[in-house]
C-alpha positions as CSV (number, residue, x, y, z in Angstrom):
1,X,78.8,119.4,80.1
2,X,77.8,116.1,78.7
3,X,79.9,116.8,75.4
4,X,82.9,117.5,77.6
5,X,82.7,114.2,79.3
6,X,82.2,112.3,76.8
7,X,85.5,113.9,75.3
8,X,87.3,113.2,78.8
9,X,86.2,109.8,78.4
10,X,87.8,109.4,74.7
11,X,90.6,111.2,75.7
12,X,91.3,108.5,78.3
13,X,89.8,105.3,75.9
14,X,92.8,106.3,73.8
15,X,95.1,106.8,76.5
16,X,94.6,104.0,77.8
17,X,94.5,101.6,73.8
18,X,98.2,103.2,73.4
19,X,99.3,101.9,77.1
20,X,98.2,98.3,76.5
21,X,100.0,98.8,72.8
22,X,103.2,99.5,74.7
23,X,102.8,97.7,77.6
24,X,102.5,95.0,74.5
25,X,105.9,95.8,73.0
26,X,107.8,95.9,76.5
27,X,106.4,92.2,77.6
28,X,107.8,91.1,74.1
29,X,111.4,93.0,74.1
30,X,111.1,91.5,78.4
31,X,111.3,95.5,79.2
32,X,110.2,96.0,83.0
33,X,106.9,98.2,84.5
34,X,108.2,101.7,84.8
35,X,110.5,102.6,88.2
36,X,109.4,105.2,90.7
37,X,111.6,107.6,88.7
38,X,110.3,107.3,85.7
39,X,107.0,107.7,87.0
40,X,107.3,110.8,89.0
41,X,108.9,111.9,85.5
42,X,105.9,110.8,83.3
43,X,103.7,112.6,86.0
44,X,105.3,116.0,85.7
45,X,105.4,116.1,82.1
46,X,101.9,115.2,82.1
47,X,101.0,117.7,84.6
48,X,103.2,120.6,82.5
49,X,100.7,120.1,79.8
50,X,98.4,122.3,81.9
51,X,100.8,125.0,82.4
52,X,98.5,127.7,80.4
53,X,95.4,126.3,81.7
54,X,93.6,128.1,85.3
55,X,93.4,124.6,86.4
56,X,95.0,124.1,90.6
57,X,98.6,122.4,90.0
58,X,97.6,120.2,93.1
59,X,94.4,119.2,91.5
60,X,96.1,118.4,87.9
61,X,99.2,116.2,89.5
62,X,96.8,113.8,91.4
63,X,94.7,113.6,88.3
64,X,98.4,113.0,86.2
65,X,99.6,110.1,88.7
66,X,96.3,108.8,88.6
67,X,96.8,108.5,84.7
68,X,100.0,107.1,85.0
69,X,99.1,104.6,88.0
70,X,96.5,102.9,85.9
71,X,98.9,103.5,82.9
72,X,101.4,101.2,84.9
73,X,98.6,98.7,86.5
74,X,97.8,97.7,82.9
75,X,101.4,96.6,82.3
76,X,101.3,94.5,85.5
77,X,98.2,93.3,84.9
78,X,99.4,92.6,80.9
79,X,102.5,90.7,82.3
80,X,100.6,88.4,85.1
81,X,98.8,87.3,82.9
82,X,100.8,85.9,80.9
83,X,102.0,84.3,83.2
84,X,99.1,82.4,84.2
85,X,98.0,84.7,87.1
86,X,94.6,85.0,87.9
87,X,93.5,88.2,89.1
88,X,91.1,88.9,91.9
89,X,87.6,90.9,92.1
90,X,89.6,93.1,94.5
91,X,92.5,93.6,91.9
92,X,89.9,94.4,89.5
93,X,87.9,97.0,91.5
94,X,89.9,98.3,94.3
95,X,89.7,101.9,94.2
96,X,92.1,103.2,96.6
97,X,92.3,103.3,100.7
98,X,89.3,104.8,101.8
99,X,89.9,106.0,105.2
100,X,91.4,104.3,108.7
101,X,90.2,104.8,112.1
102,X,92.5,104.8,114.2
103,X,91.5,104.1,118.3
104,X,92.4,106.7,120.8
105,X,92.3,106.8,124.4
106,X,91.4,110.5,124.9
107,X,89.4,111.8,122.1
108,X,90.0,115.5,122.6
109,X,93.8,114.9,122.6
110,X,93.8,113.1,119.7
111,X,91.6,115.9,117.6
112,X,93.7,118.5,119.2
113,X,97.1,116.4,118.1
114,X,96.3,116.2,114.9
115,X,94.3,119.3,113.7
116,X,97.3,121.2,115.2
117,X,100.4,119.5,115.1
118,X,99.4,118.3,111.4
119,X,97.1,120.4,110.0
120,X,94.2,118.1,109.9
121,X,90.5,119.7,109.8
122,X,87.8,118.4,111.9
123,X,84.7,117.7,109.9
124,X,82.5,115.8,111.8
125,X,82.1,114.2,115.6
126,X,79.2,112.4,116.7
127,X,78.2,109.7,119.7
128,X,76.9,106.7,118.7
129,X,74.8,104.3,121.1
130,X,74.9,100.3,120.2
131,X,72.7,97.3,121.3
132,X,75.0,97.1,124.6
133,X,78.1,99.5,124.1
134,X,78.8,103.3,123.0
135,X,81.6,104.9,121.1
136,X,82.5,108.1,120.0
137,X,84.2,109.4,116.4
138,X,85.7,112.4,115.3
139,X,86.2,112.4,110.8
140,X,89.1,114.5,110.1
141,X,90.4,115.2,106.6
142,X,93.6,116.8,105.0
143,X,93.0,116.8,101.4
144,X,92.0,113.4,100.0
145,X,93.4,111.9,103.1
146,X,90.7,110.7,105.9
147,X,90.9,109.8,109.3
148,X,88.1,108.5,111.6
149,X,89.3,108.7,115.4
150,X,87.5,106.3,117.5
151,X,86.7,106.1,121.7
152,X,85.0,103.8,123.1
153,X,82.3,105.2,125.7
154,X,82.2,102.2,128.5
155,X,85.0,99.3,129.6
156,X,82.8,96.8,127.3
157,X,82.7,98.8,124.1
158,X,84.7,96.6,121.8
159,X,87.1,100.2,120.9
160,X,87.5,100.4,124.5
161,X,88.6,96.3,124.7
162,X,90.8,96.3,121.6
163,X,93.4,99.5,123.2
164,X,93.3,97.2,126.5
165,X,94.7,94.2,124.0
166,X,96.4,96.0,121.4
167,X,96.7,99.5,122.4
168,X,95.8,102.6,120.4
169,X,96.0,102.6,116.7
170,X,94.9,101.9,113.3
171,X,91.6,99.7,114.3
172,X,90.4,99.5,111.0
173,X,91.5,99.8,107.2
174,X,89.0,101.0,104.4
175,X,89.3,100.1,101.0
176,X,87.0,101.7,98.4
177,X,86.1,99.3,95.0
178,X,83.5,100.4,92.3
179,X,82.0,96.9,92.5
180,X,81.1,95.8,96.1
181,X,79.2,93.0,94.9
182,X,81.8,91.2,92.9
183,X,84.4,91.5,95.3
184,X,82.1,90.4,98.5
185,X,81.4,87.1,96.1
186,X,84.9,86.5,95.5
187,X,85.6,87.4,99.2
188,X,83.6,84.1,100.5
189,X,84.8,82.1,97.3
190,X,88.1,82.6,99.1
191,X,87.2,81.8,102.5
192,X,87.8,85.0,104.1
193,X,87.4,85.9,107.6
194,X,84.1,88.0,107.1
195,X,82.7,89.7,110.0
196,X,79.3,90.9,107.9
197,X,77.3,90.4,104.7
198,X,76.8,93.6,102.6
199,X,75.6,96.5,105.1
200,X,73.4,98.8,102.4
201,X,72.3,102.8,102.5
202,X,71.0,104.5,99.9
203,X,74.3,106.2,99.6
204,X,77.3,103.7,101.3
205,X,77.6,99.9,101.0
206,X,80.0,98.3,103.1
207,X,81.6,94.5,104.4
208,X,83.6,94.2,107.2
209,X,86.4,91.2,107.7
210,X,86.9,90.0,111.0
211,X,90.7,90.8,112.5
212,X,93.5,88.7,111.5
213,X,95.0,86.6,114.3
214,X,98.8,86.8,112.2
215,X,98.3,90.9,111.4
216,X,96.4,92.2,113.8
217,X,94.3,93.6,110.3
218,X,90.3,94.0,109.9
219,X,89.4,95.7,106.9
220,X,86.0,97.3,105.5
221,X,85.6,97.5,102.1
222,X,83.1,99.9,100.7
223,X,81.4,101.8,97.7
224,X,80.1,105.1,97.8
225,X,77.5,107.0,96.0
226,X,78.1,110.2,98.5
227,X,81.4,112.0,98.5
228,X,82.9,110.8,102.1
229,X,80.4,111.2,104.1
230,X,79.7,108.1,106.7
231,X,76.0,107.1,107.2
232,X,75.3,106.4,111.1
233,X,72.8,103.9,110.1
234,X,75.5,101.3,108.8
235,X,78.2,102.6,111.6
236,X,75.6,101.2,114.1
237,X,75.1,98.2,112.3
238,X,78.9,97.7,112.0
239,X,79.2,98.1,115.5
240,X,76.3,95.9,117.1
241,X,77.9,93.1,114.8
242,X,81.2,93.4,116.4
243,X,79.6,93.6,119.8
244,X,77.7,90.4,118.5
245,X,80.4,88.3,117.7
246,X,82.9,89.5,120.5
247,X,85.3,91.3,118.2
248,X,87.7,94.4,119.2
C-alpha cells in the first residue's frame, strides 16, 4: 500500500510541476485561468482515463475536478502574485466547506423535509445540555455534502434567540484547512471578529468567528483527524462560549 501511495503522490508532484510550467507560459502570452467550460472538459477527459478500470465513475470525477481545481488555483495563485498580491493562511489551507447548520424551528420537520423531499440520510441526533441553555442537532449527509440541523431547547438558548432575530437558516458556516494553527494566527493578525481561541480534541480542532453585523455570517473553521464525525466535547464548549458572550 505504501508503494502505491508513494506512486499517487509522484503522479500528482508531476501533475502538478507541468501545471505551474503552463500556468508559466499563459501569464507570459497574458492567456486567462481556464473558463467553466473548459474545465468541465478537462474533467471528463480526465475522468475517461478510468474507463477500463472497476473504479465508481462518481468517485473518479470528484477526484478529476479535484485535480483540475488545484490545477486552476495554481494559475490564480501564479498570476496574483505577480501582481503583488499577498495571499492569506486561509488561501493557503482552506480545504473546502465543511458543513453548515442550518437553525430550524421544528426539528422533526426539518429531518423529515429533507431526508424525504431530498434524499438526505440521517446519521446522527443528539441533545446537548450547556452551562445555562440546551439545543438539539440532527447530522444529515448526502454524499460529501453535510448538514447539521439545529433547535434550540429553551426561549434563552442562543439557536432559539437567533430564529427570533433572523429567522431560520444557515446559522453557521464550516470551513475545513489542513493548518488550523496558521490560519487562527493570521486570523487575529487581521483583526478578526473571533468568538474562541482554538477548541482541541484528540480528533477535531476548531475556531469560531463571531457573526458579522454587515452579513449576518459566523464561521467555524476546523481540522479534522476523524472522517466527519463531530466531538460533543468541543460542541459544548462552542456553545457555552456563545451563551458567554451573548451571541445567536
Amino acid at each position: 500500500m505504501d508503494e502505491i501511495d508513494r506512486g499517487l503522490l509522484k503522479g500528482l508532484e508531476n501533475r502538478f510541476k507541468r501545471s505551474r510550467e503552463i500556468a508559466a507560459i499563459k501569464l507570459a502570452n497574458n492567456i486567462g485561468v481556464m473558463e467553466p467550460a473548459q474545465i468541465d472538459e478537462a474533467v471528463e477527459r480526465c475522468a475517461s482515463l478510468a474507463g477500463p478500470l472497476s473504479l465508481e465513475s462518481g468517485f473518479v470525477k470528484r477526484f478529476s475536478r479535484l485535480i483540475v481545481e488545484r490545477s486552476c488555483r495554481i494559475e490564480r495563485e501564479l498570476i496574483s502574485h505577480e501582481g503583488g498580491a499577498e495571499a492569506s493562511e486561509l488561501a493557503r489551507h482552506a480545504v473546502r466547506i465543511d458543513h453548515a447548520a442550518i437553525a430550524v424551528r421544528d426539528l422533526d420537520a426539518a429531518i423529515e423535509s429533507f431526508t424525504n423531499q431530498y434524499g438526505f440520510r440521517l446519521m446522527d441526533r443528539r441533545v446537548l445540555t450547556g452551562e445555562r441553555t440546551g439545543m438539539e442537532l440532527a447530522t444529515i449527509e448526502a454524499g460529501d455534502v453535510t448538514l447539521v440541523l439545529v433547535k434550540g431547547l429553551d426561549p434563552q438558548s442562543n439557536v432559539t434567540r437567533y430564529i427570533e432575530h433572523y429567522g431560520p437558516g444557515v446559522q453557521h458556516l464550516a470551513i475545513l484547512v489542513d493548518g488550523l494553527e496558521d490560519v487562527h494566527t493570521n486570523l487575529k493578525h487581521r483583526d478578526a471578529n473571533l468568538l474562541t481561541g482554538i477548541i482541541r480534541n484528540a480528533a477535531l480542532r476548531q475556531t469560531f468567528t463571531k457573526r458579522d453585523s454587515n452579513s449576518g455570517m459566523q464561521f467555524e473553521f476546523l481540522e479534522r483527524s476523524n472522517i466527519s464525525e463531530f466531538e460533543e466535547d468541543n460542541i459544548r464548549e462552542l456553545y457555552d462560549a456563545m451563551d458567554r458572550e451573548d451571541v445567536y
